[in-house]
C-alpha positions in Angstrom: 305.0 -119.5 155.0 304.5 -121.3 158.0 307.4 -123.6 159.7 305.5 -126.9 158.9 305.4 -125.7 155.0 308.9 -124.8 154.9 309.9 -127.7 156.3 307.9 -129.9 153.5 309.8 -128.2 151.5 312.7 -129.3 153.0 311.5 -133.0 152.7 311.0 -132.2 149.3 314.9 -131.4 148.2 315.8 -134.5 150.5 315.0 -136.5 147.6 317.5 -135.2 145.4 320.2 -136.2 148.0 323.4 -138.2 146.9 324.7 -140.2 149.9 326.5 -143.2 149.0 328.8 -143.8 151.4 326.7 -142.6 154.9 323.4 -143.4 153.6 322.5 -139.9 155.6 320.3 -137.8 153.5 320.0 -134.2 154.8 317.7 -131.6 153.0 316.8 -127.7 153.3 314.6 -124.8 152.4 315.9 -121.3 152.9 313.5 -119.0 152.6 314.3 -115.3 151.7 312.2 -112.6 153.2 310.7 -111.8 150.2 309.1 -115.2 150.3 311.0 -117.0 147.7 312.6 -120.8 148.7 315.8 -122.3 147.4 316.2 -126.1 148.1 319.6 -128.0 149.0 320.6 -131.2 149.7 323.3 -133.1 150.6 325.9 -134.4 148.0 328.6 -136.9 149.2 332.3 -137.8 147.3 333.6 -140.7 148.1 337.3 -138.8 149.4 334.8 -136.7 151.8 336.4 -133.5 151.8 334.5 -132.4 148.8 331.0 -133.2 150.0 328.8 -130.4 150.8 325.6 -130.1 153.4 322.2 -129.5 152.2 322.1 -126.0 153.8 324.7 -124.3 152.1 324.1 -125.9 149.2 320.6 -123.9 149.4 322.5 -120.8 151.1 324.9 -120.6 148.0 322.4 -121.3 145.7 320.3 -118.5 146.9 323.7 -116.0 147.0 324.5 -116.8 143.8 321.0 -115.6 142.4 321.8 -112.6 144.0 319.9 -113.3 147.3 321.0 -112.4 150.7 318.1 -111.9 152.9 316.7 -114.6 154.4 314.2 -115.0 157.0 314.5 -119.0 158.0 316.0 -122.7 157.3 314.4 -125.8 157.4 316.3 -129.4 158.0 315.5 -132.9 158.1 317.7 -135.9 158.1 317.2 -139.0 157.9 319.4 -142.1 157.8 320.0 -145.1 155.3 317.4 -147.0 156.7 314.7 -144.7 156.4 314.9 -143.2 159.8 314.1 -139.6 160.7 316.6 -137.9 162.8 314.8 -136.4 165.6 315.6 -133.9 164.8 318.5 -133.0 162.6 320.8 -129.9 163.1 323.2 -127.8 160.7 326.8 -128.5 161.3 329.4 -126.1 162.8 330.2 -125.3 159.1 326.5 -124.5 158.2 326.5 -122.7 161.1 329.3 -120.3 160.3 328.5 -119.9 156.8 324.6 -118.7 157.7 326.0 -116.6 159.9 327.9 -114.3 157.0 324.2 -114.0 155.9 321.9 -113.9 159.0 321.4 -111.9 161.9 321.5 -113.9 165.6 317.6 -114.1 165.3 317.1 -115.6 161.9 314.8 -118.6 162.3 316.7 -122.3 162.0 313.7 -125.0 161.9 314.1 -128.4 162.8 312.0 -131.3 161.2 310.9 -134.4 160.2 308.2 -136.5 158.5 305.6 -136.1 161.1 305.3 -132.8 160.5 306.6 -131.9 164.2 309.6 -129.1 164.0 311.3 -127.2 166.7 312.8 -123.2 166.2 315.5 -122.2 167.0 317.7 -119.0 166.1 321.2 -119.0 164.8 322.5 -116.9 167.6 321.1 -120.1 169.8 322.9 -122.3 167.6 326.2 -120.2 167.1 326.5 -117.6 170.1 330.4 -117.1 169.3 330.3 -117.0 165.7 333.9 -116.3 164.3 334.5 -112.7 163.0 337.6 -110.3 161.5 
């Protein structure tokens, strides 16, 4: 699957996105190495605490299926007036939490709806991620 694919993908679970209160719509496609994609999307709660990012919503849907080889990410985000974030990146959180799963050089794509992206690696993204 080519960057440009997964990240269609990724504008593809954006529309499943619940965000009420920022209006900020975030989505993601992991995909494992065997080829297979799990969606995830950003779901808000009003008290904030509780709301969880598109990525590890797709990362711990994918972990509970029993996956936990991935090859690549894909996010977009776009904001409550329509407006692609040029380009959007995982949080500090996301980071951390891809990290239990990836290796430094897995693949973290950046899109939007023009079909441009940008690559990226995790070690890139995280280069002191926290470990025991």
């Amino acid at each position: 699957m080519t960057p440009q694919e997964l990240v269609v993908c990724a504008l593809d679970a954006q529309k499943h996105a619940y965000a009420p209160y920022s209006g900020f719509t975030v989505g993601a496609a992991l995909l494992t190495k065997a080829g297979k994609v799990y969606l995830g999307c950003n779901i808000e709660n009003k008290s904030f605490s509780p709301t969880v990012c598109a990525e590890r919503v797709a990362l711990f849907k994918a972990v509970s299926e029993g996956e936990t080889d991935f090859d690549a990410i894909a996010v977009v985000g776009r904001d409550k007036d329509g407006i692609y974030k040029h380009f959007c990146t995982p949080c500090g959180v996301c980071r951390q939490a891809l990290s239990e799963f990836c290796a430094p050089e897995f693949r973290v794509i950046f899109g939007d709806d023009t079909g441009d992206c940008e690559i990226h690696t995790l070690g890139e993204l995280l280069p002191f991620s926290f470990e025991l």
